[in-house]
C-alpha positions as CSV (number, residue, x, y, z in Angstrom):
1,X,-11.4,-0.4,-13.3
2,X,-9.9,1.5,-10.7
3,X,-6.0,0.2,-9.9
4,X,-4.8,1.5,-6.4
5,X,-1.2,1.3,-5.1
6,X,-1.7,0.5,-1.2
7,X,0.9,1.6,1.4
8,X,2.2,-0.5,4.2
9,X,0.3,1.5,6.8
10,X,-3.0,0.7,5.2
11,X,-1.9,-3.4,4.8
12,X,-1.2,-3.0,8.4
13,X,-4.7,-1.5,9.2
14,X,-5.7,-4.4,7.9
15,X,-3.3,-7.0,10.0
16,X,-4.0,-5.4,13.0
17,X,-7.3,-4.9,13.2
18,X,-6.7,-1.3,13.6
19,X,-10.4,1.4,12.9
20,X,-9.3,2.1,9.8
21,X,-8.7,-1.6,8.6
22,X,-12.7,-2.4,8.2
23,X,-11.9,0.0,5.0
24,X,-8.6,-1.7,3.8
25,X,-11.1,-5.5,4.0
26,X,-13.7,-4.0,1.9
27,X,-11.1,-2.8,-0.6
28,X,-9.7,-6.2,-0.6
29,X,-13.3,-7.4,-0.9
30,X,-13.5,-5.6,-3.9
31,X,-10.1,-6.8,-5.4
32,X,-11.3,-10.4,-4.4
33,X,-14.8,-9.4,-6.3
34,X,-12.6,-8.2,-10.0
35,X,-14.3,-4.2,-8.8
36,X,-10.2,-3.1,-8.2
37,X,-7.1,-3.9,-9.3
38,X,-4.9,-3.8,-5.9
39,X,-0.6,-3.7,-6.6
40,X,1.9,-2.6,-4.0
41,X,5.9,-3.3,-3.7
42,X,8.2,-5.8,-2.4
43,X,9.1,-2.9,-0.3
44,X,5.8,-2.8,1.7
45,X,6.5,-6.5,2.8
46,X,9.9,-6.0,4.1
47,X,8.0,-3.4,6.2
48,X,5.2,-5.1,6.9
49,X,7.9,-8.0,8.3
50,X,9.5,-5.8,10.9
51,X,6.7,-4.7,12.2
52,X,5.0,-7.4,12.7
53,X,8.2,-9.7,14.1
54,X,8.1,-6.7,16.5
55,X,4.4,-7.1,17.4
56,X,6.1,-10.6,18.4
57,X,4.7,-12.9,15.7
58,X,6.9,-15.6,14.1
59,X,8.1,-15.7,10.2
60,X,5.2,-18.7,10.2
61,X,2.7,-16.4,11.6
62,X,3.5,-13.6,9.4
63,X,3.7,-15.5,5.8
64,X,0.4,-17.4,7.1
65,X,-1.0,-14.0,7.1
66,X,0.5,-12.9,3.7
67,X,-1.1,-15.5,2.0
68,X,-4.5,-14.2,2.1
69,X,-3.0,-10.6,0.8
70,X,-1.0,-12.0,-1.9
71,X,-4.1,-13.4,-3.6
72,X,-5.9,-10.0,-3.9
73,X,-2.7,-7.7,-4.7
74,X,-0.1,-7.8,-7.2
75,X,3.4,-7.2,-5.6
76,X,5.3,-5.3,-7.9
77,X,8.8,-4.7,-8.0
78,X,11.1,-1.8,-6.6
79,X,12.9,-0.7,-10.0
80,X,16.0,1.4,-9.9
81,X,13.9,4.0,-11.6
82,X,11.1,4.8,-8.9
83,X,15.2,5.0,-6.8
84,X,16.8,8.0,-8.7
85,X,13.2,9.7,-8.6
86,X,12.7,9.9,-5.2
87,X,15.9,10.8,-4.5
88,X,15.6,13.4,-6.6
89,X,12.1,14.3,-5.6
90,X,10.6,17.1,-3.0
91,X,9.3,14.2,-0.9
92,X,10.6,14.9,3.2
93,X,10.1,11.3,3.6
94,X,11.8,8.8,1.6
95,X,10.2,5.9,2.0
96,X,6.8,8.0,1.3
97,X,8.9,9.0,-2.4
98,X,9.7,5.1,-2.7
99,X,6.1,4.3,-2.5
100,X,4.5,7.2,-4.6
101,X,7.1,6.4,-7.4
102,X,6.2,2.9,-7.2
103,X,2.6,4.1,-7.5
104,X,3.1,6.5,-10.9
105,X,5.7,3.9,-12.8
106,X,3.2,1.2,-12.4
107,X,0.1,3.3,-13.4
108,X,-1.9,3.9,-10.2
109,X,-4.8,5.7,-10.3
110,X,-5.1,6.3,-6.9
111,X,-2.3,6.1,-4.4
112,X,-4.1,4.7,-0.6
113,X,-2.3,5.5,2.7
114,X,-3.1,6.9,6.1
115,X,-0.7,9.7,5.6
116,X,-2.1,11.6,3.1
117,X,-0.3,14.9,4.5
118,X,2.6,13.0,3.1
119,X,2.0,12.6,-0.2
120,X,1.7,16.6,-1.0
121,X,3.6,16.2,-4.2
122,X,1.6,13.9,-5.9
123,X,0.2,14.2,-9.1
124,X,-2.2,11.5,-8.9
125,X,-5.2,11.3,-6.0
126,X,-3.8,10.3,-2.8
127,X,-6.9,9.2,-0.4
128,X,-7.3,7.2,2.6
129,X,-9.1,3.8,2.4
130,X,-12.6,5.2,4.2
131,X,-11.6,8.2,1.5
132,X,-11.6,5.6,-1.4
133,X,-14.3,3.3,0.0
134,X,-16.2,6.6,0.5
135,X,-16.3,8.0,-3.3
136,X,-17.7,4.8,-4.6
C-alpha cells in the first residue's frame, strides 16, 4: 500500500473546491476505501488555518471542515529532526524543506503537492494529485 505525505496546497484544493481538488477527493476516497495510507504534519493545519480564517471562515467553520480530513489522514508530528535537515538542506523554500523532511522521516512513498518544481531535491517521487491519481 502506497503511503503519501500530502501538502497543504493539495488539502486546500480540496477545501476550496479548486480544479485540482476533484483529484485530492478521490485520493481521500481511496484512504477512506484502506487503497492509501494518507499522513501529513501538524504543520499543514496551522497553514491550512490561516488561510482559511483569511478566506473569512470562523475557527467553527474551519474544525467543522477538518473533521472529515482527520478521519482519512494521519497528522504526524513536526520533530526537531525533519528542523535541522531542512535547514541544512538545498531546499529555496523552507516550508517546502519542512514538508519533504516530514515526508522522508515518516516513510512516504510519494510526496503529493501542486508545486512539484519545488521539490527538485527530492529523493523520493514527488507528483501532483491528477499525477498520482493518474499512475493507478
Amino acid at each position: 500500500m502506497d503511503k503519501l505525505y500530502l501538502d497543504a496546497n493539495v488539502i486546500l484544493d480540496y477545501l476550496q473546491s479548486r480544479p485540482n481538488g476533484i483529484y485530492t477527493e478521490k485520493i481521500f476516497m481511496k484512504a477512506h476505501n484502506k487503497e492509501v495510507f494518507l499522513i501529513t504534519s501538524v504543520l499543514n493545519f496551522a497553514i491550512i488555518y490561516y488561510v482559511e480564517k483569511q478566506r473569512g471562515y470562523s475557527r467553527k467553520e474551519i474544525f467543522s471542515r477538518f473533521s472529515y480530513i482527520n478521519k482519512v489522514i494521519l497528522t504526524i508530528d513536526q520533530s526537531a529532526q525533519s528542523y535541522s535537515s531542512a535547514i541544512q538542506s538545498k531546499f529555496s523554500d523552507f516550508e517546502d524543506a519542512l514538508q519533504y523532511f516530514a515526508a522522508v522521516e515518516n516513510g512516504s512513498n510519494f510526496l503529493i503537492t501542486g508545486n512539484k518544481k519545488d521539490f527538485k531535491e527530492s529523493v523520493i517521487p514527488v507528483l501532483t494529485a491528477r499525477d498520482y491519481i493518474a499512475r493507478i
